[in-house]
C-alpha positions in Angstrom: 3.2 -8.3 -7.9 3.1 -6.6 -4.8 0.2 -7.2 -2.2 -1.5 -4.8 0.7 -0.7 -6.1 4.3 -2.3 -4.4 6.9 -2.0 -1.4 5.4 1.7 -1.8 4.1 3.4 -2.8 1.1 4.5 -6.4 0.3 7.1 -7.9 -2.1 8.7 -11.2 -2.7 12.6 -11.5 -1.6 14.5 -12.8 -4.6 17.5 -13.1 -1.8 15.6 -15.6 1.0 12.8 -16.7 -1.9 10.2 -15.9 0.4 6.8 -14.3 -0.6 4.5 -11.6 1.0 7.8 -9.5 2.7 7.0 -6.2 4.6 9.0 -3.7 2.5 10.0 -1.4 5.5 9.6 2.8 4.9 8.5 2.1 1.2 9.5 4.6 -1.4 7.2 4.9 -4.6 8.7 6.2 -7.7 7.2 6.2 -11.4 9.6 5.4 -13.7 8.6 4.9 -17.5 5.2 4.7 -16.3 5.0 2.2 -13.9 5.1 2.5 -10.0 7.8 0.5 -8.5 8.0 0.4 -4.2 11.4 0.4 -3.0 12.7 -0.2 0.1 14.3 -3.1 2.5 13.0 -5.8 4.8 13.7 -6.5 8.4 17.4 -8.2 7.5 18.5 -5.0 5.3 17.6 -7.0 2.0 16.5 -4.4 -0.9 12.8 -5.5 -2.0 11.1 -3.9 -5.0 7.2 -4.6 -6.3 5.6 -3.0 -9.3 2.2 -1.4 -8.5 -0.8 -0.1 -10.3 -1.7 3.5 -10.1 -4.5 3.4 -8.0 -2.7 1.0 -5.1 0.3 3.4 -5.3 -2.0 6.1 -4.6 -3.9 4.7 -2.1 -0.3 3.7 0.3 0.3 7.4 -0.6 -2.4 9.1 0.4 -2.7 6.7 3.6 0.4 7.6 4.6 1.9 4.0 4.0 4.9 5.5 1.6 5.9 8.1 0.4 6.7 10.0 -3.1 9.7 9.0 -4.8 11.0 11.0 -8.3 8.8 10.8 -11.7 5.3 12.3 -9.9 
């Protein structure tokens, strides 16, 4: 489950098994009706955190991420 950090998105890193990771220029996209961030922390590892609707609005409309495919 992905947590808000200052504003930003944060994931755990399967790769360094390390929780509460920046995810670096998010990308939110709905798929199958679920919000899933995207991006990559500060080593280039790919991160991903399932949202609710109303966090993955909020990082959107704060300018946090942006709008992936499926809106």
């Amino acid at each position: 489950m992905a947590t808000a950090n200052a504003g930003g998105i944060t994931a755990y890193s399967v790769k360094t098994k390390t929780k509460n990771v920046p995810i670096i220029d998010p990308v939110i996209d709905v798929k199958a009706g679920r919000y899933i961030a995207t991006g990559v922390d500060k080593d280039g590892n790919k991160l991903a955190a399932i949202l609710g609707k109303a966090k993955a609005e909020e990082h959107v409309k704060s300018g946090a991420a942006k709008k992936g495919s499926g809106w």
